[in-house]
C-alpha positions as CSV (number, residue, x, y, z in Angstrom):
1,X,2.0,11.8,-30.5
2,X,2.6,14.7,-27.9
3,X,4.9,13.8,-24.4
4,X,5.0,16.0,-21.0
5,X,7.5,15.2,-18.6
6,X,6.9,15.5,-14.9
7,X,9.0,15.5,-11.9
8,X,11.9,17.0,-10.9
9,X,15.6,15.8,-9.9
10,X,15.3,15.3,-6.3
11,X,11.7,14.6,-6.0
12,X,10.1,11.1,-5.4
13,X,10.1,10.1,-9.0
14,X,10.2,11.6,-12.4
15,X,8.3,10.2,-15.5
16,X,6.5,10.8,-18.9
17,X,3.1,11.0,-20.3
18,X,2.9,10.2,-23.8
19,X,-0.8,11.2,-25.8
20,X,-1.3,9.4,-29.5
21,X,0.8,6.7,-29.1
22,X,-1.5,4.1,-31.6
23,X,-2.9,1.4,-30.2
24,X,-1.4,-2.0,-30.8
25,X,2.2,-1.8,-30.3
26,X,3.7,-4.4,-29.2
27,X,6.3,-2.2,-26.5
28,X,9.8,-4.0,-26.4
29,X,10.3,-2.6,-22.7
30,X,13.9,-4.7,-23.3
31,X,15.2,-1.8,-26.0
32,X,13.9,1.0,-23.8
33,X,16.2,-0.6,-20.8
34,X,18.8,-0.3,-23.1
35,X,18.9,3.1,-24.2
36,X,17.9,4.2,-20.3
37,X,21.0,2.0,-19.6
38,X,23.3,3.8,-21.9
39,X,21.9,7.4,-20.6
40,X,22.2,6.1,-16.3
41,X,24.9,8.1,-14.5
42,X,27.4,6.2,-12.0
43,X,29.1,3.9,-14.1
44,X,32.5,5.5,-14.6
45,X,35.0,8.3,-13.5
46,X,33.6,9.8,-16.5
47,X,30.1,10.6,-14.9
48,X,28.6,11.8,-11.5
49,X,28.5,9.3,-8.7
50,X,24.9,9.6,-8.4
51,X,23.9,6.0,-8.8
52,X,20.0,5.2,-10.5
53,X,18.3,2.0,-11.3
54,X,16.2,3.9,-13.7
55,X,13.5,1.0,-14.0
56,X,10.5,2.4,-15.6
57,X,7.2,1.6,-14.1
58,X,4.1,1.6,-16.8
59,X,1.1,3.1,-15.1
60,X,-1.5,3.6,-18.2
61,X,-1.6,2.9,-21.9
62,X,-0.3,-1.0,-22.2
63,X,-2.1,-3.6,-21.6
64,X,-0.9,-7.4,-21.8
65,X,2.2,-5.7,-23.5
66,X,0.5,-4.1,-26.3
67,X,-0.5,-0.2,-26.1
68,X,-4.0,0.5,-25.8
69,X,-4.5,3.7,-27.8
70,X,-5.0,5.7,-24.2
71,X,-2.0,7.8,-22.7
72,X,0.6,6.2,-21.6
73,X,2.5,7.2,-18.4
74,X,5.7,5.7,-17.2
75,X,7.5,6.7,-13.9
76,X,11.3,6.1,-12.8
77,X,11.7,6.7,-9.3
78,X,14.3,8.8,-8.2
79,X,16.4,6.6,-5.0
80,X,20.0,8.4,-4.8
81,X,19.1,11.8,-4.6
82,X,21.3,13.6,-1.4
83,X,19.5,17.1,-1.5
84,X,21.8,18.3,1.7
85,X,24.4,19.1,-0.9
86,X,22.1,21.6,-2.3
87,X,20.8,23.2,1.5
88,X,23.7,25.7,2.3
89,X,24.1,27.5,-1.7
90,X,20.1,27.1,-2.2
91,X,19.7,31.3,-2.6
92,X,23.1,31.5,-4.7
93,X,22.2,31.3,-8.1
94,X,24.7,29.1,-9.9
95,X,26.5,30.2,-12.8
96,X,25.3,28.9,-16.6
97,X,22.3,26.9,-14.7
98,X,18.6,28.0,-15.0
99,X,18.6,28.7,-11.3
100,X,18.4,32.9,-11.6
101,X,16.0,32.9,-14.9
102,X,13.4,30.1,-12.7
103,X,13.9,32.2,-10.0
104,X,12.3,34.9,-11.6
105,X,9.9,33.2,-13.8
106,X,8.4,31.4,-10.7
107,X,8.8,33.9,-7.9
108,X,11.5,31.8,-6.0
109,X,8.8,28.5,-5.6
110,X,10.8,26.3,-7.9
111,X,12.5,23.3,-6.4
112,X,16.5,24.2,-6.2
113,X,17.4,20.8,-5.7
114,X,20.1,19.3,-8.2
115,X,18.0,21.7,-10.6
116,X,14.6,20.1,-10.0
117,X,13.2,20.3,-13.0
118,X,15.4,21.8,-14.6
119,X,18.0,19.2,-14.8
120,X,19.5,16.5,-17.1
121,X,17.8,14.2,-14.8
122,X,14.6,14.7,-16.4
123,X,16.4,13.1,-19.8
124,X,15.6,9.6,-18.5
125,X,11.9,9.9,-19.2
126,X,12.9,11.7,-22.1
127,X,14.7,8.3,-23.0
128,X,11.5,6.4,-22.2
129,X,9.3,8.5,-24.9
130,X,12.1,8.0,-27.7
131,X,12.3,4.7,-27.0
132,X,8.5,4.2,-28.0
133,X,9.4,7.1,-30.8
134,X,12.0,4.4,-32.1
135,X,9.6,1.4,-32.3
136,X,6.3,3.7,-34.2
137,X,9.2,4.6,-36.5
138,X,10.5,1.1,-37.2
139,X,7.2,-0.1,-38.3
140,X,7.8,2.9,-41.5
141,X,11.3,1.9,-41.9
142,X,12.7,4.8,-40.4
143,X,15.8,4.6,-38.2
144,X,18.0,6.8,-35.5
145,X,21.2,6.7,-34.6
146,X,23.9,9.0,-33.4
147,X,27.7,9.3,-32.1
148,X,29.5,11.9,-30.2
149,X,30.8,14.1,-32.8
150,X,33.8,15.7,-30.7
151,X,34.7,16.8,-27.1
152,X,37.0,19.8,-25.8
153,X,38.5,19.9,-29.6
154,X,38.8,16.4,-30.1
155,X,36.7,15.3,-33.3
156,X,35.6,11.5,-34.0
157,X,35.2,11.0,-38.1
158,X,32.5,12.2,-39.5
159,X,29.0,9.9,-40.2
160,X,28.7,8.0,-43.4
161,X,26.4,4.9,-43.3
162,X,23.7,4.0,-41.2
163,X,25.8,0.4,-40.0
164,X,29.0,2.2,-38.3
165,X,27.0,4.6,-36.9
166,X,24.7,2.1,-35.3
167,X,27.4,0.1,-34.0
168,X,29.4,3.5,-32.5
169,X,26.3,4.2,-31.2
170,X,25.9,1.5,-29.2
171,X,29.6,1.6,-27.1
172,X,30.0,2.5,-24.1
173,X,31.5,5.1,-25.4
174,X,30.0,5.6,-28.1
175,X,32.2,7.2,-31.0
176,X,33.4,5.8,-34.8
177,X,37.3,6.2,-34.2
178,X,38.0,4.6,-30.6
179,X,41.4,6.6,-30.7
180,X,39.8,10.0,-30.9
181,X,37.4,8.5,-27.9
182,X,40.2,7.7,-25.9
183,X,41.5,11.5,-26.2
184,X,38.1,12.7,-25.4
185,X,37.8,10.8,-22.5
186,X,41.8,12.0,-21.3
187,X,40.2,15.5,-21.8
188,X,37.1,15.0,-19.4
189,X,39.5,13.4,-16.6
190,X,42.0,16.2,-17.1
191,X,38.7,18.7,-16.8
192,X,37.5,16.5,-13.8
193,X,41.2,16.6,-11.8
194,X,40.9,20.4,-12.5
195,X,37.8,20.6,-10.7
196,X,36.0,21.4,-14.2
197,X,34.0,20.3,-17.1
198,X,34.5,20.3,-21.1
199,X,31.4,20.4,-23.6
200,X,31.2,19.0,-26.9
201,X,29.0,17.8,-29.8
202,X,27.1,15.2,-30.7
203,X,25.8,13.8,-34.7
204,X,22.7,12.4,-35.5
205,X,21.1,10.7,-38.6
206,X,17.7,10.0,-39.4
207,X,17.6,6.9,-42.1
208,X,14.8,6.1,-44.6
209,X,12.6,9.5,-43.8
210,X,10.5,9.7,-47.5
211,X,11.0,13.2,-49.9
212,X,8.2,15.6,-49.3
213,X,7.7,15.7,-45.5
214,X,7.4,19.5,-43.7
215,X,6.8,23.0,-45.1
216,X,8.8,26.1,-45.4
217,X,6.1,27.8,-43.0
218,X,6.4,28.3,-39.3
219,X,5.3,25.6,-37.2
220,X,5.8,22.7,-40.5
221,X,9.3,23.7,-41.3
222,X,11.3,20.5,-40.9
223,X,14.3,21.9,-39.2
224,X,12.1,24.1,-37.2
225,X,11.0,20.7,-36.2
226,X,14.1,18.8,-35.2
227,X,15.2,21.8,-33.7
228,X,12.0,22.7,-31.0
229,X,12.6,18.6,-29.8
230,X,16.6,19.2,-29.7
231,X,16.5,22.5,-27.6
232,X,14.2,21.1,-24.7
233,X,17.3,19.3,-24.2
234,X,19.0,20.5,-21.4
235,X,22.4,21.7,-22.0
236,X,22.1,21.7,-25.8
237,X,22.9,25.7,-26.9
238,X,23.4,24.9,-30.8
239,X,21.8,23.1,-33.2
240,X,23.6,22.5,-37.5
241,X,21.8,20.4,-40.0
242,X,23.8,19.1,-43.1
243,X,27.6,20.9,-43.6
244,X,26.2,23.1,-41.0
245,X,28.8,26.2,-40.0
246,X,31.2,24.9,-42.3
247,X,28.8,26.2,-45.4
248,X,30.5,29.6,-44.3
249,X,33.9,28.3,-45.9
250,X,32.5,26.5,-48.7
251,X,31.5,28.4,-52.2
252,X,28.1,26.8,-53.8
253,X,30.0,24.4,-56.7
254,X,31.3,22.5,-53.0
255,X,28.0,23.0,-51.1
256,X,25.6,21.9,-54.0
257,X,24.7,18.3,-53.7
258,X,24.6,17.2,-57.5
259,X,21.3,15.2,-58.1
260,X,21.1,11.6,-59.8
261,X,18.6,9.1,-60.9
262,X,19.2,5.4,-59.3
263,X,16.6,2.7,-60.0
264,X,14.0,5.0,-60.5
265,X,14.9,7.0,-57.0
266,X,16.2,10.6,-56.9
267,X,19.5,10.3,-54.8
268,X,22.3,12.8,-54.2
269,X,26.8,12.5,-54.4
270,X,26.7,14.2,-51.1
271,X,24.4,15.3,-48.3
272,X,25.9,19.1,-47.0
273,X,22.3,20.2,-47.1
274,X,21.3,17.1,-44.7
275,X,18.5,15.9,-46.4
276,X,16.4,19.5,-45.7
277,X,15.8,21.6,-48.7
278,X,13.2,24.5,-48.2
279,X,12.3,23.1,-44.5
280,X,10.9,19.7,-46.7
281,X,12.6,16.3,-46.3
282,X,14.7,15.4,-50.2
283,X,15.1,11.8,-49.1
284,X,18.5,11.6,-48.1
285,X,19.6,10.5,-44.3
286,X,18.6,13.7,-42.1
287,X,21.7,14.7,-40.0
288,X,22.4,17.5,-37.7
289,X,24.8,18.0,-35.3
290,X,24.1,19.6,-31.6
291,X,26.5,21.7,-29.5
292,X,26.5,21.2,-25.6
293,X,27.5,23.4,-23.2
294,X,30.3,22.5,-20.6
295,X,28.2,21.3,-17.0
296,X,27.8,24.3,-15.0
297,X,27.9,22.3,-11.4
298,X,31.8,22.6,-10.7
299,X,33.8,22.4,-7.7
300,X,35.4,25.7,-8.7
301,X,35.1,29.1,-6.7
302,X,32.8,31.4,-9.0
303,X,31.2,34.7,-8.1
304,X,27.3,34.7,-8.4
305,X,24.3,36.9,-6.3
306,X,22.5,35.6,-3.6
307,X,19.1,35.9,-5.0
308,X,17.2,36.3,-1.6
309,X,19.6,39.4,-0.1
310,X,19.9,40.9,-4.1
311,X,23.7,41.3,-2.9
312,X,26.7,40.3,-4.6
313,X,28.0,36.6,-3.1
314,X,30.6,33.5,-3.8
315,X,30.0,30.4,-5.0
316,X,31.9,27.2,-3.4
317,X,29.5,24.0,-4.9
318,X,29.2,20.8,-3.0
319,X,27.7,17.8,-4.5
320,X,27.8,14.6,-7.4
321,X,28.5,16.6,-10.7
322,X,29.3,14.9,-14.0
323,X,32.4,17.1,-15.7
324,X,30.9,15.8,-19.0
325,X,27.4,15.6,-19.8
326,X,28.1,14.4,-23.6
327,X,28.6,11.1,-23.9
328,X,25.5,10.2,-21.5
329,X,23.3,12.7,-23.9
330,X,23.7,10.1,-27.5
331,X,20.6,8.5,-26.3
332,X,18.8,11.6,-25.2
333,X,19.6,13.1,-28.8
334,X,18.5,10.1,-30.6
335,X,14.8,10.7,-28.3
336,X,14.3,14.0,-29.3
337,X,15.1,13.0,-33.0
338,X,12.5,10.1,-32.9
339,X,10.1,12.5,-31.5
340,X,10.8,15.0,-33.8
341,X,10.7,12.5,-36.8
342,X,7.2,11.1,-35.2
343,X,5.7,14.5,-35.5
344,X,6.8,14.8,-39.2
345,X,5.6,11.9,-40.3
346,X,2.0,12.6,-38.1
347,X,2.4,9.4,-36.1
C-alpha cells in the first residue's frame, strides 16, 4: 500500500490517494473521524484558532462501504483558511520553515500560504491514510498506539503495556501521568503569553508485529522503515528506537535484553533495543520515540532575507499559529507508524 498526499494549506482542499489498499475492507469511517478529531486545530488555548471540520469526502476505492481493491482518494476541504495574513511577509522567508529551501527548489512558484504544502495541515490526510493503516493492521493483530513523551523538559512516564498507553492515547491530552500533562500544558501557555512556542517528544509502540520482518540492507531495514514514514512528518527532526540516546550512558550488561522461553515463544526482561535487532523485527512491541521541533510561526521579531530583493530584512508574523504542535501530532505519529508497519508486513 503506497499514499500521495495532495493539496496545500490554503488551497481549496487537501486529501490523499492511497494505491494497494486490498479489496474488501469493511472502512469504519467512525474511527477515522476520531483520530482526524484528535489531530483538528481550534479546540483550545493550546492550539491555533484556525477552526476545520475536517470531514473527509471518499471519491474512489469504496463502494457500499467496503473497498474495492482500486485507489482510494479521500479529500478534506480546507473552509478557514485567511491567506491575507500571509500577503504583506510573502517574499520574507520565515525562520525554521521550509519557505527559503522551496524557494529555491521550485524557483519561487510554490504556494507561501500558511506553508502550502509544506505545512502541518497536510497531517489531516495523513490521518486519513493511517486510519485505513490501523484497520489492514487489525485484521493481523497488530496494534498502534502512542503518548506524548515530554514537552519543554517536562517528561510523562515512560510506556509499558499496550492498555495504559491506549487509554493516554486517547485524552484529550493525551499523556500517562495527568500531572506531568498539566505542567506541559503550563509550559505551552507560558510559551504562548511570550509570544513563543516549545517542542517536545512523542512515544510510540507497535504491538503484536511477528519476529523476522525487515533486512539489514538499505531499503528493507526496519528502522530505515519507521524512520522514512516518521520524517515526512512535518516538524519531526529526530527519530530513537528502543533506549534510544540513553544507550550512550548505559554499558552492554544494562543495554542487553536477556532472552527467555515462555510457552514455547522467545520473549525478552526488557525491550532497550525496541523490538529491532539487525534492522529485523525480534517480536517484542516496536517503540521509538520522535523529537519535534518548537513551531517556527511566532509573533516574535526575527531577522530573515527577503528572498525577492536578496537583501537582508525583519520579520514581524501575523496570523493563527499553534505555540505547540505536539500534542495535535499523537495521531499523525500513530499514521506514519501504521503505514510504516503496513509496508513491513507487505500489506
Amino acid at each position: 500500500m503506497k499514499y500521495s498526499i495532495f493539496g496545500e494549506s490554503h488551497g481549496p482542499a487537501i486529501g490523499v490517494v492511497l494505491e494497494g489498499v486490498p479489496a474488501g475492507l469493511e472502512l469504519d469511517l467512525e474511527a477515522v473521524r476520531f483520530d482526524l478529531a484528535r489531530r483538528a486545530p481550534g479546540k483550545n488555548a493550546l492550539s491555533t484558532a484556525r477552526k476545520e471540520a475536517d470531514e473527509p469526502r471518499i471519491l474512489s476505492g469504496v463502494f457500499e462501504g467496503r473497498t474495492t481493491g482500486a485507489p482510494l482518494c479521500a479529500v478534506i476541504e480546507n473552509t478557514d483558511a485567511r491567506s491575507k495574513d500571509y500577503s504583506r511577509t510573502k517574499d520574507l522567508a520565515r525562520p525554521g520553515h521550509a519557505d527559503y529551501a522551496a524557494h529555491v527548489r521550485y524557483g519561487g512558484f510554490n504556494d507561501y500560504r500558511g506553508g502550502g504544502h509544506f505545512s502541518g495541515r497536510l497531517t489531516a490526510p495523513l490521518v486519513f491514510a493511517g486510519g485505513v493503516a490501523k484497520q489492514l493492521l487489525a485484521q493481523k493483530g497488530v496494534r498502534v498506539a502512542a503518548h506524548i513523551s515530554a514537552v519543554y523538559g517536562v517528561n510523562d512516564d515512560a510506556l509499558e503495556d499496550w492498555d495504559s498507553l491506549k487509554a493516554a492515547s486517547e485524552k484529550e491530552f493525551p499523556v500517562l501521568n495527568d500531572q506531568a500533562g498539566q505542567e506541559m500544558q503550563a509550559a505551552i501557555l507560558e510559551a504562548k503569553n511570550d509570544q513563543d512556542s516549545v517542542g517536545g517528544s512523542i512515544e510510540c509502540g507497535v504491538f503484536g508485529l511477528p519476529p523476522g520482518l525487515g533486512a539489514p540492507d538499505f531499503g528493507q531495514n526496519a528502522e530505515g522503515i519507521f524512520s522514512q514514514y516518521l520524517f515526512a512528518v512535518p516538524a519531526v527532526k529526530a527519530v530513537a528506537f528502543g533506549a534510544g540516546v540513553a544507550f550512550a550512558l548505559m554499558r552492554g550488561s544494562e543495554a542487553n535484553d536477556p532472552l527467555y522461553v515462555d510457552g514455547g515463544a522467545v520473549k525478552a526482561e526488557q525491550n532497550c533495543a525496541g523490538g529491532i535487532n539487525g534492522g529485523i523485527t525480534n517480536g517484542m512491541p516496536l517503540t521509538f520515540e520522535v523529537t519535534m521541533r518548537p513551531t517556527p510561526s511566532i509573533a516574535r521579531r526575527q531577522f530573515t532575507v527577503d528572498m525577492v530583493k536578496q537583501e537582508n530584512a525583519v520579520l514581524e508574523l501575523q496570523g493563527r499559529h499553534d505555540p505547540c504542535v505536539v500534542h495535535r501530532a499523537v495521531p499523525v505519529i500513530e499514521a506514519a507508524a501504521a503505514l510504516a508497519a503496513c509496508e513491513l508486513l507487505r500489506l
